[in-house]
C-alpha positions as CSV (number, residue, x, y, z in Angstrom):
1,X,63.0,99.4,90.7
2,X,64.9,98.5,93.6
3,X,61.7,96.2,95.1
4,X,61.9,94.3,91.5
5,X,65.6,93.6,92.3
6,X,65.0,92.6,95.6
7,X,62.3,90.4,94.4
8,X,64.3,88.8,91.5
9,X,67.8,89.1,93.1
10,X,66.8,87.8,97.1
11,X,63.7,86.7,97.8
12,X,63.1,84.5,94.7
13,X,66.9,82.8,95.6
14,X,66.0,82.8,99.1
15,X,63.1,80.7,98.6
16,X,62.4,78.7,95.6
17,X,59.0,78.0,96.0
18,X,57.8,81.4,95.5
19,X,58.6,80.7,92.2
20,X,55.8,78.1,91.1
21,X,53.2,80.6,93.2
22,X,54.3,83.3,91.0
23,X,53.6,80.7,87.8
24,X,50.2,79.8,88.8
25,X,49.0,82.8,90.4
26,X,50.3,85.0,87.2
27,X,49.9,82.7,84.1
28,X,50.6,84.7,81.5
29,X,52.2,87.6,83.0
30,X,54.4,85.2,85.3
31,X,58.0,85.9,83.0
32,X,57.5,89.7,84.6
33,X,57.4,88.5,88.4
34,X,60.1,85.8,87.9
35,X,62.8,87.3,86.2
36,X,65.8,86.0,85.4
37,X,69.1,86.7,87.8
38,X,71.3,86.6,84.9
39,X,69.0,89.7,83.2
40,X,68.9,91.6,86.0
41,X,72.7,91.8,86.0
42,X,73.0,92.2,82.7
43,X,70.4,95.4,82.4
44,X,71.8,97.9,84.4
45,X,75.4,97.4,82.6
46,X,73.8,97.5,79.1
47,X,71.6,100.8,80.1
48,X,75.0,102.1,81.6
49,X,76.7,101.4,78.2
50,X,73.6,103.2,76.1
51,X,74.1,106.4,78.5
52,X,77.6,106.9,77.7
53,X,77.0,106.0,73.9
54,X,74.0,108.9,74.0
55,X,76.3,111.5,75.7
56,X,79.1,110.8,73.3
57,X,76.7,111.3,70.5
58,X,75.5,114.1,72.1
59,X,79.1,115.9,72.4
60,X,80.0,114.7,68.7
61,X,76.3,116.2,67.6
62,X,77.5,120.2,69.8
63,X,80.9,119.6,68.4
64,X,79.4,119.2,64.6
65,X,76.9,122.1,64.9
66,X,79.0,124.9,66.7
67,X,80.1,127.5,64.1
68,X,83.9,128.1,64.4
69,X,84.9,130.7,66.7
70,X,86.2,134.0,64.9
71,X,90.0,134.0,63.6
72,X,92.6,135.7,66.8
73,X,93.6,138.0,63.6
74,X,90.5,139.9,63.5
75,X,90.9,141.1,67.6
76,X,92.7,144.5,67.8
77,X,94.8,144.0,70.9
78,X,96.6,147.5,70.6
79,X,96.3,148.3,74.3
80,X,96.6,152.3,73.5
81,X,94.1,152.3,71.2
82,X,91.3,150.3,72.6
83,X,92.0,152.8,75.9
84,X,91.6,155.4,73.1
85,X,88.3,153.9,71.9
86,X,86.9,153.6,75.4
87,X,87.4,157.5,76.3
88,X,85.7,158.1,73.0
């Protein structure tokens, strides 16, 4: 990944020629060699944005599934007896 943005971001800039070689030496597949600057700015920011959307969805999705926890009434925190119950 980081050769294709040095090969889009620097080289391609830094010489301008390179560009019709890639054109006729590619044909078809040319659009993959010479990509644009402009998309590979924009790419890393919109994949950055879809992580954080997936985690949050991810979070909302735990927080929707996790049964509540159990009412604090139900806990007997009589200190005696629970001493009591552990001698037992």
């Amino acid at each position: 990944m980081l050769i294709y943005y040095t090969w889009g971001l620097v080289i391609l800039q830094l010489f301008p020629d390179l560009t019709t070689w890639v054109e006729t030496t590619f044909g078809a597949f040319a659009p993959l060699f010479n990509p644009s600057p402009d998309f590979l700015v924009q790419l890393p920011i919109y994949l950055g944005v879809v992580l954080i959307m997936v985690i949050a969805m991810w979070i909302g999705w735990t927080m929707l599934t996790t049964p509540a926890p159990e009412p604090l009434e139900d806990f007997d925190f009589d200190e005696e007896e629970v001493a009591k119950k552990a001698e037992e």
